[in-house]
C-alpha positions as CSV (number, residue, x, y, z in Angstrom):
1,X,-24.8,-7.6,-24.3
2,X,-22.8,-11.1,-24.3
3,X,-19.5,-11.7,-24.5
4,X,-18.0,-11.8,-27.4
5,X,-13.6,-13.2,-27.6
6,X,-11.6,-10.5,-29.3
7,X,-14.0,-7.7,-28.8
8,X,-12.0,-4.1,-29.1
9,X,-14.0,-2.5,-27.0
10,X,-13.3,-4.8,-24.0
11,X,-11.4,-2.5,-21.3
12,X,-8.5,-4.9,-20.3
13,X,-6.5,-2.9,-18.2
14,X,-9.6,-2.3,-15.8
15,X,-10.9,0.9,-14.4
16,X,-8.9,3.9,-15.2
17,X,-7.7,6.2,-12.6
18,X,-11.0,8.1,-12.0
19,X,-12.7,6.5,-15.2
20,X,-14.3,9.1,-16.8
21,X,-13.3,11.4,-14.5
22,X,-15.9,11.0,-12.4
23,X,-14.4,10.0,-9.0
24,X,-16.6,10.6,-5.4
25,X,-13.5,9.5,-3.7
26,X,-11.3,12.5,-5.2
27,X,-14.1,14.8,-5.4
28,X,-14.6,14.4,-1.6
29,X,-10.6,14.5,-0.9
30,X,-10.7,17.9,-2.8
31,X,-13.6,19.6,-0.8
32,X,-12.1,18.2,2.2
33,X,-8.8,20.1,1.3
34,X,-10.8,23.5,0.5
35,X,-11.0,26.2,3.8
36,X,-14.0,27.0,5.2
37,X,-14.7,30.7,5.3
38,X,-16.2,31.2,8.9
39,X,-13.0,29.3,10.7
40,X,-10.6,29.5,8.0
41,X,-10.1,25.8,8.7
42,X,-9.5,23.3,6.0
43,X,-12.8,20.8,5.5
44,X,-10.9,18.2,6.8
45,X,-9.6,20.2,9.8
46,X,-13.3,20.1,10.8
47,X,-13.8,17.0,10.0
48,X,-11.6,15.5,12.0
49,X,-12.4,17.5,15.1
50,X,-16.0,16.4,15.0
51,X,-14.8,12.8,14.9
52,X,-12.6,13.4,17.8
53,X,-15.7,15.4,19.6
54,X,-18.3,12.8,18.8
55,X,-15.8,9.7,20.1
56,X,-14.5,12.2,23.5
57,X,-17.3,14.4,24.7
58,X,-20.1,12.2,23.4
59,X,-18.5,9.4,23.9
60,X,-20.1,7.3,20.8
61,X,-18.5,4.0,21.7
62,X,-18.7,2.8,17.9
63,X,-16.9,6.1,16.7
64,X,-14.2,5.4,19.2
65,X,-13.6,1.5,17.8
66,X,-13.7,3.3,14.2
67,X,-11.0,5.3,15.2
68,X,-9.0,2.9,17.1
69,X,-9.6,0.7,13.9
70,X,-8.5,3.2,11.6
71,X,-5.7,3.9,13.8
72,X,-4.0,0.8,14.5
73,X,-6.0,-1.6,11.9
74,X,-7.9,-4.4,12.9
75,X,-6.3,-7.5,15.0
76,X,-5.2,-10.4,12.8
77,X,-7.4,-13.6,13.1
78,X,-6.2,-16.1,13.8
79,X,-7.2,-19.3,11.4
80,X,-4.7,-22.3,13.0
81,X,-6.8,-24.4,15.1
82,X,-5.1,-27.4,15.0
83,X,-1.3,-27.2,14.5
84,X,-0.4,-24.8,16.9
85,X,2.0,-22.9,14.0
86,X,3.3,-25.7,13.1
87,X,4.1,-26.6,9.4
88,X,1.0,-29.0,8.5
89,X,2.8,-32.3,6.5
90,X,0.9,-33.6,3.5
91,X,-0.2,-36.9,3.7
92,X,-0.1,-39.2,0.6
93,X,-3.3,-41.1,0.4
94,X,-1.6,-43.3,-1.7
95,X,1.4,-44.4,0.0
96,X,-0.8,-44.4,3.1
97,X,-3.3,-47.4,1.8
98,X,-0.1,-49.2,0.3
99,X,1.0,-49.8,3.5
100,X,-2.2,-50.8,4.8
101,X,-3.6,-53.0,1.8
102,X,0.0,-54.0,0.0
103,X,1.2,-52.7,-2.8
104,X,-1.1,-51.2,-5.9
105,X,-4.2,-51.0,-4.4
106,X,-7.3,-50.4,-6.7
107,X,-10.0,-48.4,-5.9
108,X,-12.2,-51.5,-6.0
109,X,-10.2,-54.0,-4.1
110,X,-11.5,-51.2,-1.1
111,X,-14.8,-50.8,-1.7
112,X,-15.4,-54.5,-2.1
113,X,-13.3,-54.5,1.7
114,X,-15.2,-51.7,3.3
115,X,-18.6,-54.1,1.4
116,X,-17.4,-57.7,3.3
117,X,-17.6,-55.7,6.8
């Protein structure tokens, strides 16, 4: 169906909490809540102690990073290669080939330059 401007039955405000009430995520956060008859442990309860089994006694190396993930959060990257945290200054391009050509400075007086060399 295309688009169509003005269209009523556009949902604006996005998805609504749990939509049409169908939600995994909650439906799993309310088992998870629910005890278990043999232990009379909550879901989660077990849950949680297999994790920790699995990452101690097994010692599944990717369960532990999931943890320690989960835990802590992941390590910020870094993205600064080149200023070393410094504030970066913008440059006018401009003002920059003023100075080095003279004053008003077409984009053709350049090319034919860059053309004579």
């Amino acid at each position: 169906m295309p688009f169509t401007k003005g269209d009523p039955n556009i949902n604006r405000k996005g998805r609504i909490d749990g939509g049409d009430g169908f939600s995994i995520t909650k439906m799993v956060r309310d088992e998870l809540a629910k005890v278990e008859p043999k232990t009379q442990k909550t879901w989660g309860e077990l849950v949680i102690k297999r994790i920790l089994l699995k990452a101690t006694s097994e010692g599944d190396v990717q369960m532990l990073k999931a943890i320690w993930a989960y835990m802590d959060g992941m390590p910020v990257q870094s993205t600064d290669l080149t200023s070393g945290g410094d504030k970066i200054q913008r440059i006018d391009i401009q003002t920059l080939l003023e100075k080095a050509y003279g004053t008003n400075i077409r984009n053709e007086d350049m090319s034919n330059d860059s053309k004579e060399r």
